[in-house]
LOZA-468791 format. One record per residue (C-alpha): z, x, y. Coordinates in steps of 0.2 Angstrom, whole numbers, padded with zeros to 4 digits, always signed. Layout:
<pts>
ZXY/...
</pts>
This chain:
<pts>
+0032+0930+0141/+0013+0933+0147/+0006+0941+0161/+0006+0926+0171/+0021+0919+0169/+0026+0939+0173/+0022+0937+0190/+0028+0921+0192/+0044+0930+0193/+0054+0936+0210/+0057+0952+0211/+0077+0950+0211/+0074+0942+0193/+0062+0957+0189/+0075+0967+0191/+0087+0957+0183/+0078+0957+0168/+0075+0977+0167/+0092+0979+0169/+0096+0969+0154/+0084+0978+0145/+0091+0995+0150/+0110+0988+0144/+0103+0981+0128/+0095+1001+0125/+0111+1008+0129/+0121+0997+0119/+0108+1002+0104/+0111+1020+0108/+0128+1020+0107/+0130+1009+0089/+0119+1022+0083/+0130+1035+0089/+0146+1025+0081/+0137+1021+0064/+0132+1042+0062/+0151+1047+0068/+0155+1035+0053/+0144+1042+0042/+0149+1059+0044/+0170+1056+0044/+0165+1046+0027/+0155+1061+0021/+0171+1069+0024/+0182+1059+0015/+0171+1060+0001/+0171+1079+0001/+0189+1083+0001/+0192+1070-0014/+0176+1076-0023/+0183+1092-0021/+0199+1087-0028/+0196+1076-0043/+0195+1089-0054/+0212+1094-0054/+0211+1076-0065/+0199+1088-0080/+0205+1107-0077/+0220+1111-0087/+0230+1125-0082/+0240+1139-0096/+0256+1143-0088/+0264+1159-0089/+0280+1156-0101/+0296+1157-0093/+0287+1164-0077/+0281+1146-0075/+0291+1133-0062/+0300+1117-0070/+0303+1102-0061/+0320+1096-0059/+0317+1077-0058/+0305+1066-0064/+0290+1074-0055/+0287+1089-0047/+0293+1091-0029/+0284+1103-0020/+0286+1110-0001/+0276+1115+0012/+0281+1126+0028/+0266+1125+0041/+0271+1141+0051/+0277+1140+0072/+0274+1124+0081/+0276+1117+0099/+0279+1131+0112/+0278+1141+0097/+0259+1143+0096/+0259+1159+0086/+0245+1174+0087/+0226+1166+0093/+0211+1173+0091/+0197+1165+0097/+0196+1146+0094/+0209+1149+0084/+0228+1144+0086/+0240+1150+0073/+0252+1135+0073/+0235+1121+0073/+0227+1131+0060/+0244+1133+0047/+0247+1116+0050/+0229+1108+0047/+0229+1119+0028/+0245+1113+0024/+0240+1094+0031/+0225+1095+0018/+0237+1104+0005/+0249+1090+0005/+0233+1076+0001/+0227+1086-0012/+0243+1088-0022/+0249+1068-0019/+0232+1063-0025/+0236+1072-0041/+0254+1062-0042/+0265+1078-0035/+0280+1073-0020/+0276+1083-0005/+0287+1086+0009/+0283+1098+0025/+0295+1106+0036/+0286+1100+0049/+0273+1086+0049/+0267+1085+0071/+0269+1098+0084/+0286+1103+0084/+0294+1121+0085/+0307+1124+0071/+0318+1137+0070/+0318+1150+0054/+0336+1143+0051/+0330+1124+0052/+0316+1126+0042/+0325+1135+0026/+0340+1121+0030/+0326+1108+0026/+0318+1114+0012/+0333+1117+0004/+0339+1100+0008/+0322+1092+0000/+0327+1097-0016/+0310+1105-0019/+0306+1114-0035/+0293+1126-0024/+0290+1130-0007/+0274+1137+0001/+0276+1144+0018/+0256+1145+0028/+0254+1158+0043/+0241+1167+0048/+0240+1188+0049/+0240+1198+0066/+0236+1218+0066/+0237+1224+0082/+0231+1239+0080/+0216+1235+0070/+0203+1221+0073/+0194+1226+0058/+0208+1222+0044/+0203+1207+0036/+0209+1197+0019/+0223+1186+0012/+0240+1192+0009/+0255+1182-0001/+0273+1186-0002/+0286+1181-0012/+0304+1180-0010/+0310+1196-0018/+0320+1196-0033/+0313+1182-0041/+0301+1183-0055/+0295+1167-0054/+0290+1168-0035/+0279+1182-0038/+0272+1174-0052/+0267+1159-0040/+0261+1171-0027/+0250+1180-0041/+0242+1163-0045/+0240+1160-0027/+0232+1176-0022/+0219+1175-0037/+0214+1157-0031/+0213+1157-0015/+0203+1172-0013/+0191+1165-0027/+0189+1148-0019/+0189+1155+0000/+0179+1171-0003/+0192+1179+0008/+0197+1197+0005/+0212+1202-0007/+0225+1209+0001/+0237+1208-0012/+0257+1200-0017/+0270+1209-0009/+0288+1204-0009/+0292+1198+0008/+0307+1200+0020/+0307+1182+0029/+0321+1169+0032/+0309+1157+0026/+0310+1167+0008/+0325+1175+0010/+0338+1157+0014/+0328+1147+0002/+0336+1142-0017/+0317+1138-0024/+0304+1149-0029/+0295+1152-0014/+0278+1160-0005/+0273+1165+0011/+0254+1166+0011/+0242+1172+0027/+0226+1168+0022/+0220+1178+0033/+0220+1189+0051/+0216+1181+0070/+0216+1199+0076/+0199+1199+0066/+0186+1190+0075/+0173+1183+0062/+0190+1179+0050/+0197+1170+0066/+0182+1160+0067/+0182+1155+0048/+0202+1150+0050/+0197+1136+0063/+0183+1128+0053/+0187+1115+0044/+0178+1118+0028/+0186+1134+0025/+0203+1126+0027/+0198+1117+0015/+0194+1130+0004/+0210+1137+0007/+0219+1123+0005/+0210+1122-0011/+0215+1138-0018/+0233+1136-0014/+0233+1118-0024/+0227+1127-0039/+0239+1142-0038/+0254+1129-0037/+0244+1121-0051/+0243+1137-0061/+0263+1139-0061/+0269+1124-0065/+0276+1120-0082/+0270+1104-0087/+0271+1104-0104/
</pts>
């Protein structure tokens, strides 16, 4: 339109027309901010299964008899994502025990699926379980392994920092998965080792699998709080944990 057919216009269909203008601009803004909230989620995608398609060219040596056989036709592996529902857990920070144990073990479960490995979790939403019902549903999976995830909490000493595993006492093969545990996650997360001690939890106690109960970490420490709510060090925890299981499995 030219100048004078411009002012040939009313000023109601002036303003008409700058508010069509202004709805076309916002409607421009917000596809842009659709396309980049696209992008990123398909950045992240990419990521986690980039990360994970090398468990398709790593072989890993198991340990002789210490290593975990599978009872069926594939391996069946559980996972315990710790507290749940009015059971939040410790906090610290941004950080909420029962999200955080369940987004490593959410991530866990994708990575060992995509490698052709059953997973089945305790708990899958937020829902409190008790100790008795979780044991009771592992057992009844007929899992060949179970990993338990939680977070560490020292109350009288925010510094204390690092992952710990523990392993149902007794059993040589459960020590020998929280070994292989330990050692990866703490390569892949860059946490601090805190070592494999055998644990006195219902979880590894009432359980008829080899199993582990790994803290990757301490809420009660603020910087390692903050690293347990980001999703990229979940991921690298989660990561760690895959290749432990990984490392104790007999697939021969």
């Amino acid at each position: 339109m030219d100048t004078k057919e411009k002012n040939q216009l009313t000023p109601e269909q002036r303003r008409r027309r700058a508010e069509l203008r202004k709805r076309k601009q916002r409607e421009l803004q917000r596809k842009k901010r659709r396309k980049k909230l696209l992008i990123g989620a398909g950045i992240a995608v990419c990521v986690l299964v980039l990360a994970f398609s090398i468990f398709q060219v790593i072989q890993f040596i198991g340990n002789g008899s210490e290593t975990i056989s599978a009872r069926g036709e594939t391996f069946v592996i559980a996972l315990d994502p710790g507290h749940g529902g009015e059971d939040t857990g410790m906090t610290g920070g941004e950080a909420v025990e029962k999200d955080v144990d369940l987004k490593i073990c959410s991530k866990l479960k994708i990575m060992l699926e995509s490698q052709g490995y059953q997973v089945v979790m305790t708990r899958g939403d937020d829902t409190r379980l008790s100790k008795e019902e979780r044991a009771s549903l592992a057992n009844a999976s007929g899992a060949d392994l179970l990993v338990s995830v939680h977070c560490n909490y020292a109350e009288t000493d925010t510094e204390l920092t690092g992952a710990v595993s523990c392993y149902q006492d007794g059993s040589k093969k459960s020590r020998t998965l929280a070994e292989n545990i330990q050692e990866r996650l703490t390569e892949e997360s860059g946490a601090a080792d805190g070592g494999c001690e055998a644990g006195d939890y219902t979880i590894l106690n009432d359980t008829e699998m080899p199993a582990v109960l790994v803290q990757p970490g301490y809420l009660s420490n603020e910087t390692e709080a903050a690293k347990l709510a980001d999703d990229s060090y979940q991921n690298d925890v989660a990561k760690g944990i895959a290749y432990g299981i990984l490392a104790s499995l007999d697939r021969g």
